[in-house]
C-alpha positions in Angstrom: 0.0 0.0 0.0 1.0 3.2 -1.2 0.1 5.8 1.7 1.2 9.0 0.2 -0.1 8.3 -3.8 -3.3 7.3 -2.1 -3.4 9.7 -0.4 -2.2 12.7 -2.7 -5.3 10.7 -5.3 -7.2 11.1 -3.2 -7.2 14.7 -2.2 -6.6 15.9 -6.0 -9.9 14.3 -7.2 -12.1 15.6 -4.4 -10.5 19.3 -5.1 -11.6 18.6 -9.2 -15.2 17.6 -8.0 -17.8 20.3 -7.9 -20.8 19.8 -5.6 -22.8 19.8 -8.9 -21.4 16.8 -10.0 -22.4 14.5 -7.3 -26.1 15.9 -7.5 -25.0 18.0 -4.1 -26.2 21.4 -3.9 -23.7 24.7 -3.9 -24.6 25.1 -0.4 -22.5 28.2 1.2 -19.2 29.6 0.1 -16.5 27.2 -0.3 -13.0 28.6 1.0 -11.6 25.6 -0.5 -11.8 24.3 -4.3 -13.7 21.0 -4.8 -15.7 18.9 -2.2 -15.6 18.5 1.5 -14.0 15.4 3.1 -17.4 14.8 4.7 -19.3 15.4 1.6 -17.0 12.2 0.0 -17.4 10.2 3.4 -21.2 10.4 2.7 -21.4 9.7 -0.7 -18.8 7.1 -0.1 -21.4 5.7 3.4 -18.0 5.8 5.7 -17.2 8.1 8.7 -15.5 11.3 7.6 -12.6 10.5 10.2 -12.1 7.6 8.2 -11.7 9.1 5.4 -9.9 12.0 6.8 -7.3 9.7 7.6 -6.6 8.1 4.3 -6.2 11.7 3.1 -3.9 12.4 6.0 -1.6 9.3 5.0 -2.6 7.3 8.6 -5.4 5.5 7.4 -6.0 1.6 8.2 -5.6 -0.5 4.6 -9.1 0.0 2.9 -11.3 -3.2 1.7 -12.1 -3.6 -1.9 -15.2 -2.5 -1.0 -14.3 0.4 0.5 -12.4 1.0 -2.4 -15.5 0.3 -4.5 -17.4 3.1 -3.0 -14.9 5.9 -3.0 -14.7 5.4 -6.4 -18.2 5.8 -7.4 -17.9 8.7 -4.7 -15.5 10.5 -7.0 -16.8 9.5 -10.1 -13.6 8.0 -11.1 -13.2 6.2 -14.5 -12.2 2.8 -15.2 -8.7 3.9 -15.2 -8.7 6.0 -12.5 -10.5 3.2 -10.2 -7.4 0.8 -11.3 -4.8 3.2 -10.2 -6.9 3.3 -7.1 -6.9 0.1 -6.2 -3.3 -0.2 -7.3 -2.2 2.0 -5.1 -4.3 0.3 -1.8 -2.6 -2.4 -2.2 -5.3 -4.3 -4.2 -5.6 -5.7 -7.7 -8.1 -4.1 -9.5 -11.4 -5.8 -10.5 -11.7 -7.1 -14.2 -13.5 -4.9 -15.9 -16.2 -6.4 -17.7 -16.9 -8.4 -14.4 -16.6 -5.0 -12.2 -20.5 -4.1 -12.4 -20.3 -2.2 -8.7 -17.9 0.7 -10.6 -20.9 2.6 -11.9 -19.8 4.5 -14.8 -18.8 8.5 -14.3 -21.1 9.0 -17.2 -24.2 7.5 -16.1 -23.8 9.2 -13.0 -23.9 12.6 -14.0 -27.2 12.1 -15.8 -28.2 10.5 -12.5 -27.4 13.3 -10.7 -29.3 15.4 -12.4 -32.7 13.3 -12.3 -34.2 14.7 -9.1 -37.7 14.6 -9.7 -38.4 11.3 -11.4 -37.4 7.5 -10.4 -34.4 6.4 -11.8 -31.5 3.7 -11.6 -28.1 2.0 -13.0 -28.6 -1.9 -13.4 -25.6 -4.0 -14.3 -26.5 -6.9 -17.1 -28.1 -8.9 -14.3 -30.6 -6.8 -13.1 -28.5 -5.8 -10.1 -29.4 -2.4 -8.6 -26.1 -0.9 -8.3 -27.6 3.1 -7.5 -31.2 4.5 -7.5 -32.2 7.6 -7.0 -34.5 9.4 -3.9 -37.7 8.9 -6.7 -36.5 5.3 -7.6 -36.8 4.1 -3.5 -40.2 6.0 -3.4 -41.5 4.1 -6.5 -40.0 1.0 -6.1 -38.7 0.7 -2.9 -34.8 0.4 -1.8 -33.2 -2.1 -3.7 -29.9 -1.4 -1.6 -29.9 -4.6 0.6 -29.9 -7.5 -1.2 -27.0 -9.7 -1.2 -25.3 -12.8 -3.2 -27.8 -13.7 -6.3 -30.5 -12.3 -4.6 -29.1 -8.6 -5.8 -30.1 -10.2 -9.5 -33.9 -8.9 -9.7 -34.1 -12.0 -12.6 -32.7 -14.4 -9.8 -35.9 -12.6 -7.2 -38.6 -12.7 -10.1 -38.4 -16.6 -10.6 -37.5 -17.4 -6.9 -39.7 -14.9 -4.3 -42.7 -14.2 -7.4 -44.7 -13.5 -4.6 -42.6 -10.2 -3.2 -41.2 -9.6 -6.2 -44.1 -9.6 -8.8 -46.7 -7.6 -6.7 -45.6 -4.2 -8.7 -47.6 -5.6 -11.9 -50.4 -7.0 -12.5 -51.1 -10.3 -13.2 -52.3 -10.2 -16.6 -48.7 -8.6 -17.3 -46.5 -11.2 -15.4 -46.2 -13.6 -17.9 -45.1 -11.2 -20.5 -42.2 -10.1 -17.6 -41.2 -13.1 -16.9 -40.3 -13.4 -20.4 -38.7 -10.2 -20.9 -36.3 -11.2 -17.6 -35.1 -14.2 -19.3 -34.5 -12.8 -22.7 -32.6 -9.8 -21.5 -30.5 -12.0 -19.2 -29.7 -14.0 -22.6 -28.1 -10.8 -23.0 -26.2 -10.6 -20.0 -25.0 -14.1 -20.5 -23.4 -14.2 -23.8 -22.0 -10.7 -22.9 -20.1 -11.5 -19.7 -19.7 -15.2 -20.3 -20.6 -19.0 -18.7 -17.6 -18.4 -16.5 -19.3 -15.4 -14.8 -21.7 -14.0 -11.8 -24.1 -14.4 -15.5 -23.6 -17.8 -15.5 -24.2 -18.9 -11.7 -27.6 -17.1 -12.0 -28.3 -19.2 -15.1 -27.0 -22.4 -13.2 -28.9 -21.4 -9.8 -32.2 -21.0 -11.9 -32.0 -24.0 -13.7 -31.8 -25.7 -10.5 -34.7 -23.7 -8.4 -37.0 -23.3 -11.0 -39.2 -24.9 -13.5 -40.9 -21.8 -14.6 -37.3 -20.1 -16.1 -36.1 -23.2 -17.1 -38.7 -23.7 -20.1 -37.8 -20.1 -20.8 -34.5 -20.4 -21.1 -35.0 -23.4 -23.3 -36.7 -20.7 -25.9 -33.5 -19.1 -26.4 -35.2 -15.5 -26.9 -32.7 -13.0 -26.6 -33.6 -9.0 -26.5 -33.0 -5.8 -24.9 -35.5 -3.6 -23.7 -34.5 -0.1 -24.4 -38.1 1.3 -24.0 -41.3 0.0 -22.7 -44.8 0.9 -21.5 -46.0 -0.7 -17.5 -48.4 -0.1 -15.2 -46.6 -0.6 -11.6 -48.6 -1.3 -8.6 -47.7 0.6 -5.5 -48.9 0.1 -2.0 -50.0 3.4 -1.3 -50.9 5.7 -4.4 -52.2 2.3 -6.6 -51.6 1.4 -10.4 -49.4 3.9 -11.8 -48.9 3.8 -15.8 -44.9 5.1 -16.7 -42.8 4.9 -19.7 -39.3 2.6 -19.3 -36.6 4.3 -21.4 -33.0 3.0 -20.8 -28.9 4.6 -22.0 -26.8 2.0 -22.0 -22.5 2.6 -21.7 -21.0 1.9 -24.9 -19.8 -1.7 -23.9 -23.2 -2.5 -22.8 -22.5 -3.5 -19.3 -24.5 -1.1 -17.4 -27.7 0.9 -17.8 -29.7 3.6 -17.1 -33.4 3.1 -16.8 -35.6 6.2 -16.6 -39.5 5.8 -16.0 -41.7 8.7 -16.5 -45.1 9.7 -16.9 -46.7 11.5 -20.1 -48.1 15.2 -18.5 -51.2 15.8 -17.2 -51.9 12.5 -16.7 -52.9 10.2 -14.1 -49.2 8.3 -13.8 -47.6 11.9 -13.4 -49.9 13.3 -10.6 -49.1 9.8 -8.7 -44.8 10.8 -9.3 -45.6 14.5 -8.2 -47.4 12.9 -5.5 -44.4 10.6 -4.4 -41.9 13.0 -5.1 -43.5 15.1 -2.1 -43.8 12.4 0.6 -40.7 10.3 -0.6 -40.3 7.2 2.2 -43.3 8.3 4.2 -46.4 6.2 4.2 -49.5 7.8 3.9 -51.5 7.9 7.2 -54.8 8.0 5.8 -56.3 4.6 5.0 -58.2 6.7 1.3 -55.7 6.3 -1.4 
């Protein structure tokens, strides 16, 4: 471990970060260029002595993980993250396996989607940021773990948590949509990948995917039309677009509503009371 590059990194690409970038507001006058330490401890979810201390060159040697989350925290590029980890003492992930680096580029436009639900997916489905809108509308996708972070892996394997959203007459055509785009997924990152032990797992747990995957359908969906059933504000009709990065690992899926309509009184609506439940039983 390099202690005074990592250090040195550190500081310089918090100093070339505006507020702005992160989605953080200009808040008061900054007497010093670039974000706060405790700005990238939060974004990072660390203490900001912690962090403080890497900066300071006295810091304990950082996790992978750790690693991982400072460098989403600084929007760092692929190259940038290496160096990172190179200089922590790590190797650095292989790229086309290294879904939880979100990529700088799809996290600008995320930043600047305040007012309507959005989130970057890796090739399996996996949640790896949502906005304030996206945990309103679809709730916090934040703790899952092992190949339950794959929402293809929860669709075939908890149907009855995870397909309450839509309605029933629109399952089937999901289901189908889940598999195909995690044909995708598959011949993209390989057999020999966190693709291939969902595929295996699946197989194994559940009849439904497995005549599914026998079809061999494969498709992306770059746009679609749903209605999503929420607990408190009901059926909700939205529009799916999705940007992929140009090696297709990672996307970002936008949902919105057309103006004036029903769907986009129900987003205003959420965008107001966020988390909170409603305390009125009258939807």
């Amino acid at each position: 471990m390099d202690r005074p590059a990592l250090a040195t990194f550190l500081t310089r690409r918090r100093e070339a970060l505006r507020p702005a970038d992160v989605g953080l507001p200009p808040g008061a006058r900054r007497r010093t260029p670039g974000l706060r330490r405790e700005e990238v401890a939060s974004l990072a979810g660390m203490s900001t002595d912690y962090y403080t201390r890497l900066e300071q060159r006295r810091g304990p040697h950082p996790s992978a993980q750790l690693l991982t989350a400072l460098a989403r925290a600084l929007r760092l590029s692929d190259d940038e993250r290496d160096y990172l980890f190179q200089v922590a003492g790590h190797n650095p992930p292989r790229r086309v396996l290294a879904s939880a680096h979100v990529a700088p580029a799809l996290l600008r436009v995320l930043d600047r989607l305040d007012d309507t639900p959005a989130l970057i997916l890796s090739p399996l489905g996996e949640t790896l940021v949502q906005n304030r809108m996206a945990c309103a509308l679809l709730g916090d996708r934040s703790g899952y773990t092992g190949l339950a972070r794959s929402e293809v892996y929860r669709w075939f394997t908890d149907p009855e948590h995870e397909r309450r959203m839509y309605p029933e007459a629109d399952r089937d055509r999901q289901s189908r949509a889940q598999v195909a785009n995690l044909r995708v997924g598959y011949g993209l990152l390989g057999d020999a990948s966190a693709a291939g032990d969902v595929v295996r797992a699946l197989l194994r747990e559940s009849a439904e995917f497995a005549e599914l995957w026998r079809r061999h359908e494969v498709a992306k969906r770059f746009e679609d039309h749903k209605t999503l059933l929420h607990p408190e504000v009901g059926a909700i009709e939205v529009d799916c677009q999705v940007l992929f990065t140009e090696d297709q690992t990672q996307a970002l899926l936008v949902l919105t509503a057309a103006p004036g309509s029903d769907g986009h009184a129900k987003l205003e609506l959420l965008n107001v009371v966020g988390h909170e439940r409603f305390t009125s039983p009258q939807r």
